[in-house]
N, C-alpha and C positions, 0 to 999 in steps of 0.2 A: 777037653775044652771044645776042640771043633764038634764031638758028636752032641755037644748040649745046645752049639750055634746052629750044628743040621736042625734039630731038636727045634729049637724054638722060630728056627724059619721056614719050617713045616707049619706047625699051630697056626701061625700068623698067616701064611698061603692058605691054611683050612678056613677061617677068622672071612679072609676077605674074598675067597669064590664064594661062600656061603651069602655071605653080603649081598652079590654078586647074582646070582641065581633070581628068576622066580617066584613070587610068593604065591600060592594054590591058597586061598581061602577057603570059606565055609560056604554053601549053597543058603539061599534063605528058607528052603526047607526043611534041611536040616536045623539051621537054628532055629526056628520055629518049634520044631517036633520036640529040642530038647529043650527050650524054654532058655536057652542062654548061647552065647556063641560070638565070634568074632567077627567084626568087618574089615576087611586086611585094603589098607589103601595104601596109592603111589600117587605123588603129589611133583610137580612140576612149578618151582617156586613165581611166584605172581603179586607185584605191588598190592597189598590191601586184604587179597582173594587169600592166601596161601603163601605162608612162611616161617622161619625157623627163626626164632630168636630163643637163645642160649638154652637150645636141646630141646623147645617146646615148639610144636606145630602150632599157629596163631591163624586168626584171619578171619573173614569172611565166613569161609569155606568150613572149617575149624570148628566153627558156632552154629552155623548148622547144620551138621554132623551129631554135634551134641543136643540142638534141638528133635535130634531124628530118631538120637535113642531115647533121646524122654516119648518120642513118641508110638515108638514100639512098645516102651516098656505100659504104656499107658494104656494102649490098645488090644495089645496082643501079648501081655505077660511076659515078654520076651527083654531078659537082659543083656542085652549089647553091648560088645567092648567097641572101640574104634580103636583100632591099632594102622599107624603109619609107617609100614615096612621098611621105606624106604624112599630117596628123591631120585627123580630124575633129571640133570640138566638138558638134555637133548630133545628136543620136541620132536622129533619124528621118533627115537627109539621110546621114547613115553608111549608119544598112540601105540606104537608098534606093539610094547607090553602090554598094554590094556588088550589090545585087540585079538590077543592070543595066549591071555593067560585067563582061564578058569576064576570066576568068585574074586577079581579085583577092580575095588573101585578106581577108576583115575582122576585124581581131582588138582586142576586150575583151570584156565581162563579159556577152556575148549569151544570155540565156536557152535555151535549146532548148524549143520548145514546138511545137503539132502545126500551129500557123493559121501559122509562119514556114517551117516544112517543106515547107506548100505551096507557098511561093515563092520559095525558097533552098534550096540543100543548107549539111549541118553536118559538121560532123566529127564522130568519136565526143567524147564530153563529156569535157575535158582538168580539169574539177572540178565538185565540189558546193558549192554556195554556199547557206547558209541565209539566211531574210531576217529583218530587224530592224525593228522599228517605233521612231522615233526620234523624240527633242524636244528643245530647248532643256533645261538642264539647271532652270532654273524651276519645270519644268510637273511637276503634281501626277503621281503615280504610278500607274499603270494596270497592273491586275492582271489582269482579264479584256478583252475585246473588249464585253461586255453593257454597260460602265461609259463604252464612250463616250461617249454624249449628256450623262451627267452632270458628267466629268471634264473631258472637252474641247468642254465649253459656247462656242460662238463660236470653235472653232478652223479654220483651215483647212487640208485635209490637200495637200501638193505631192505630185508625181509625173511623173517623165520623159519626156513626151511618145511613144507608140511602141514602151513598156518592157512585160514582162510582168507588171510593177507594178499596171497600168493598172486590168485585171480584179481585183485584189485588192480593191484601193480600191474599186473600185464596187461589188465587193459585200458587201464591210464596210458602205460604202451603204446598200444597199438591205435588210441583214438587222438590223443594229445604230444608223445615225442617220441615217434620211432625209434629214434636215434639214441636212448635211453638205456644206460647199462643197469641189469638188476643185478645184485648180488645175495645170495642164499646163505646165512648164516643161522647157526643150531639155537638161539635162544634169545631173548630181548637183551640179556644182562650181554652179549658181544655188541648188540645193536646201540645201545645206549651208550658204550664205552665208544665205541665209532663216532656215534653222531658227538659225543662232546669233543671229542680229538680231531673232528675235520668240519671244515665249513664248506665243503664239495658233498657230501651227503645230507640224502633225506629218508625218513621211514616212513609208514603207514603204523601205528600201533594202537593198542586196546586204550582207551581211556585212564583205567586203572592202573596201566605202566604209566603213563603221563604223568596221572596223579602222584604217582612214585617218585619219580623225577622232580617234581614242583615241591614235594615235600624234604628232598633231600638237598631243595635250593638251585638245583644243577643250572646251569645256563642255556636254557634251550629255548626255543620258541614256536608255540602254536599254530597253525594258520589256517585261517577259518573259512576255506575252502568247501563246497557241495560237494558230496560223495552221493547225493540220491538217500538211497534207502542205507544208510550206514552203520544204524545201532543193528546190532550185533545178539542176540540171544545165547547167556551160555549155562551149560549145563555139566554136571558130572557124565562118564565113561564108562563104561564095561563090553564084556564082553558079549558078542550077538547071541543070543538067546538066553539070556543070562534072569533065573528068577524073581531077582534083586529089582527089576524093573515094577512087580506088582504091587508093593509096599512103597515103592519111591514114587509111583502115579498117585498114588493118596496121602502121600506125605507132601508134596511138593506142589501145592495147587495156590489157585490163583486169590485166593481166601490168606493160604500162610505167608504171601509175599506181598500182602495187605493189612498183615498184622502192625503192631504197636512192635512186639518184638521183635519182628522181621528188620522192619525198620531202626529200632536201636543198633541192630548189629552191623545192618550196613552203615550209620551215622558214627558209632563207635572206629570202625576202622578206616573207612573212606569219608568222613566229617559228613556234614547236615547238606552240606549243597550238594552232593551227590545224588541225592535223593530227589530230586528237579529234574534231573537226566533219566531217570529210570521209570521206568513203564511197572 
C-alpha cells in the first residue's frame, strides 16, 4: 500500500513541475516553412481582455487571437493553433516569463511603454486603455489630484508590482502628498479585494478592471480626476528579437482596429460605450 501512495505521489509531483516549467514554442519560421504549427501563450487574467471561464480562455484578447489565425491562414497558408499553456497570477513573474522564454506570447493588459521595449518586443497596440483612480465606494470625493493630502489623509495607495502604474503613483508622490504610503501588491485581483475591505485605500487601475468591478456591481467609486496623458496603449509580449513580431506588424494595423469586427469584439466583451474611450 505505501509503495502505490510513493507511486502516485510521484506522478502527481511529475503532473505539476511539468505544469510548472516553461513553455518553448514554435518560431514563426518554422511554422511558416511547415505550413502549420503552434502559438503557445501565457496569459495574466484581465477584466474583459482575458479570462477563464469554465476551462475556456475568453476575451478580448481570445478573439483576436482567432482573428489572427484566420489571418495567417488566409495570407500565408499557414494553419495555426493557439494554444494557452498556462496562467500566470503574478505580474512581475508573467513579464518575467515572457521575457526569457523563447516563441511565447504574453497576453493581457501589458502597457506599452519605452523602459519594456528595451527588453521585450510588443505588437502594435491591440487597444487604448484609460486609467482610473479608484476607492472604496466610502471614501470622500476627489475632484483634483492637489486635494490629496487632505481627502485621503492616512490613506494608502496599492499598485501592481511591475505595472506602469508604478511611475504614476510615485509621482503623484512626489508632486501632490509626500507623506504617502505605496503599497506593491502581485495582481489587481489583491488590489480590488483591498480597496473593497478598506475605505483608507486607493488605486490607480486599467479602465478594463474598472469595468470588471462595475459589472460584478462591487461598491466602489471613480474619480474623475486629470492624470494628463493617461490612456494607455496595450499590446501583446514576447520575447526581444522574437520573429513573431513580422506577421503581428501586418496583422495588427490601424485599418483591423477600425474594422466592423474589431469593434464587435471589443462591444461583445467590454459593451458599446467602450468604444467612446478608445482610439
Amino acid at each position: 500500500m505505501k509503495r502505490k501512495v510513493c507511486i502516485l505521489v510521484f506522478l502527481l509531483s511529475g503532473v505539476l513541475f511539468a505544469f510548472g516549467q516553461n513553455h518553448n514554442g514554435e518560431s514563426w519560421g518554422e511554422v511558416k516553412t511547415r505550413g502549420s504549427g503552434t502559438l503557445a501563450c501565457i496569459y495574466n487574467e484581465s477584466p474583459g481582455l482575458v479570462y477563464n471561464e469554465n476551462g475556456v480562455v475568453k476575451g478580448v484578447c481570445a478573439d483576436i487571437l482567432k482573428d489572427f489565425t484566420q489571418y495567417v491562414r488566409e495570407k500565408h497558408s499557414v494553419t495555426l493553433k493557439v494554444e494557452f499553456v498556462r496562467q500566470e497570477q503574478v505580474f512581475t513573474k508573467f513579464l518575467k516569463d515572457v521575457k526569457e522564454t523563447p516563441n511565447l506570447l504574453g497576453v493581457t493588459n501589458a502597457s506599452i511603454t519605452a523602459s519594456r521595449r528595451k527588453v521585450m518586443d510588443f505588437t502594435p497596440p491591440y487597444i487604448s486603455n484609460p486609467m482610473v483612480l479608484l476607492t472604496n465606494k466610502s471614501a470622500p470625493t476627489l475632484a483634483a489630484l492637489e486635494e490629496l493630502p487632505q481627502k485621503f489623509d492616512g490613506y494608502t495607495a496599492l499598485v501592481i508590482d511591475g505595472s506602469s502604474h508604478v511611475k504614476y503613483l510615485e509621482d503623484m508622490k512626489k508632486k501632490y502628498y509626500p507623506g504617502l504610503s505605496i503599497e506593491y501588491v502581485p495582481n489587481a485581483e489583491t488590489i480590488m479585494d483591498r480597496v473593497l475591505k478598506s475605505d483608507k485605500s486607493f488605486t490607480i487601475i486599467d479602465f478594463t478592471e474598472y469595468f470588471g468591478a462595475i459589472k460584478k456591481g462591487q461598491p466602489i467609486k471613480r474619480h474623475n480626476v486629470d492624470f494628463g496623458e493617461s490612456t494607455e496603449e496595450l499590446g501583446f509580449i514576447m520575447k526581444k528579437g522574437s520573429d513573431w513580431i513580422e506577421v503581428w506588424n501586418a496583422f495588427l494595423t490601424p485599418e483591423y482596429r477600425n474594422s466592423v469586427g474589431y469593434k464587435r469584439i471589443v462591444a461583445n466583451h467590454l459593451g458599446s460605450s467602450f468604444l467612446t474611450l478608445i482610439k
